[in-house]
N, C-alpha and C positions, 0 to 999 in steps of 0.2 A: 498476389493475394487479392481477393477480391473485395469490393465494399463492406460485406457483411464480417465477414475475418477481420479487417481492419476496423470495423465498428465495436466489434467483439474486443479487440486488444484494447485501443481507446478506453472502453470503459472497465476493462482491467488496471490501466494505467489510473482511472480515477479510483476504483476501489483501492489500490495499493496505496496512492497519496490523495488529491484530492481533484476535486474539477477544475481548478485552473490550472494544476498540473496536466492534464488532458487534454485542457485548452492550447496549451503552448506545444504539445506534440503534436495534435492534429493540424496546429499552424502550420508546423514547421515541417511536416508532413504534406502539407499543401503548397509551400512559400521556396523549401529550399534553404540556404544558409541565409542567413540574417542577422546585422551587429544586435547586440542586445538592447541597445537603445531602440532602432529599429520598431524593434517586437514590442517592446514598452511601449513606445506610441502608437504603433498599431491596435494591440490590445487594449491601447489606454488600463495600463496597470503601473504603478509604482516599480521601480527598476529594481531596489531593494528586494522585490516579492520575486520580480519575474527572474533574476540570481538565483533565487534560492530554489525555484523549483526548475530551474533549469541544471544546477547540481543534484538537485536529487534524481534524474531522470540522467545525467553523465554518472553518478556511484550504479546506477545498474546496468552502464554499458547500451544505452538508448541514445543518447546526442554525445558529440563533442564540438571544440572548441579551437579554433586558431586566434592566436593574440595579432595585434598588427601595431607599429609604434609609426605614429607622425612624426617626420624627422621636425621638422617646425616647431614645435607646439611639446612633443615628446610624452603624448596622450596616449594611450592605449585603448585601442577599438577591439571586444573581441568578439568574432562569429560563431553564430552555435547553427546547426544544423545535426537530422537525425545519421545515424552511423548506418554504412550501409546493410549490415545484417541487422540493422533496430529487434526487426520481426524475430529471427531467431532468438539472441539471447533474450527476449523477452518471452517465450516461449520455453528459453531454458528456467529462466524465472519460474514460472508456470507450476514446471514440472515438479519444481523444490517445494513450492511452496502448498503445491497438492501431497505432496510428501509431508510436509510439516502437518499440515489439514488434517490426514490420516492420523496421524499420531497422538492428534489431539480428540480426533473422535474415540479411537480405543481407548486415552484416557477420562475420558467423559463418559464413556460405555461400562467402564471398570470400576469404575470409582461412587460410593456414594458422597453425599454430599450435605453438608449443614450450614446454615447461615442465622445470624444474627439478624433480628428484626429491625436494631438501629446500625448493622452494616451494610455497606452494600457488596463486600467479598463474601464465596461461599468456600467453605474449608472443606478436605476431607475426612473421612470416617475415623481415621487415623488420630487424625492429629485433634479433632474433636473429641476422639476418648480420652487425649493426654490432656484435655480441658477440662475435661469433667465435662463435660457438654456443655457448658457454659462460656461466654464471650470475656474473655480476655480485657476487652477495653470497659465494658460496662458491667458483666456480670450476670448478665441476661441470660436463661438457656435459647442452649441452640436448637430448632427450629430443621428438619427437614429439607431440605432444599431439593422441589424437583427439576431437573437438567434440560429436561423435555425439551423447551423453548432452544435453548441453546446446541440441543442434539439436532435439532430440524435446521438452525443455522447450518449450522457445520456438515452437514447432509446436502444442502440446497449446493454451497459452495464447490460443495467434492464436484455434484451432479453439472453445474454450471463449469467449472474446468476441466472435468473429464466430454463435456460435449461439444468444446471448445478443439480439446487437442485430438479428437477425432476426426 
């Protein structure tokens, strides 16, 4: 995989969770295995943080983990590095989640849309008539809501993963 595919997945990985989730794959992407202390102080990050985004990046099959025990001491060290097919199942990722994207665009295309002026949820047309057109929490009518903004999101995304798995 070349630099740009790998730059491209990286910043998949931060739109999925966040930048230092990205941080710690590109490490470890670079570095190899590494105890997680290690990486803590490499990144200088609280170990606490860099746990937790190192499980969320092992639940989708991107790194795993060997525990090791000091016989001495009877401390547990454990190494994380990325799994050798990282790339694929993240790629399988990809393809779900451009599935899901889909699904939401038809329902964003299908569907109109009303929102309350002191909400910030828009409902649809539906469930709006069983309100009378009015807001359930305060009473207000509902308001139109156009999707547009959120149709060009979910557009950009498709466009950005389908140029990806290309």
């Amino acid at each position: 995989m070349n630099k740009d595919q790998l730059d491209i997945l990286f910043e998949i990985i931060e739109d999925l969770f966040s930048e230092d989730t990205r941080i710690i794959a590109e490490y470890l992407n670079n570095v190899g295995e590494r105890s997680e202390q290690v990486i803590s102080e490499e990144l200088d990050t609280k170990l606490p943080h860099i746990r937790k985004e190192l499980y969320k990046l092992n639940d989708i099959s991107i790194t795993k983990f060997r525990k090791t025990r000091d016989e001495e001491t009877n401390w547990h060290t454990i190494y994380w590095r990325l799994t050798d097919n990282w790339e694929v199942n993240l790629i399988n990722l990809i393809k779900n989640k451009l599935e899901d994207i889909r699904k939401d665009l038809l329902y964003q295309k299908s569907n109109s849309f009303f929102k309350c002026i002191n909400e910030q949820d828009y409902i649809i047309y539906e469930t709006a008539m069983m309100q009378n057109f009015s807001c359930v929490n305060c009473g207000e009518p509902l308001l139109t809501y156009d999707n547009q903004e959120e149709l060009d999101k979910i557009i950009e995304n498709i466009n950005k993963l389908e140029r990806f798995l290309k």
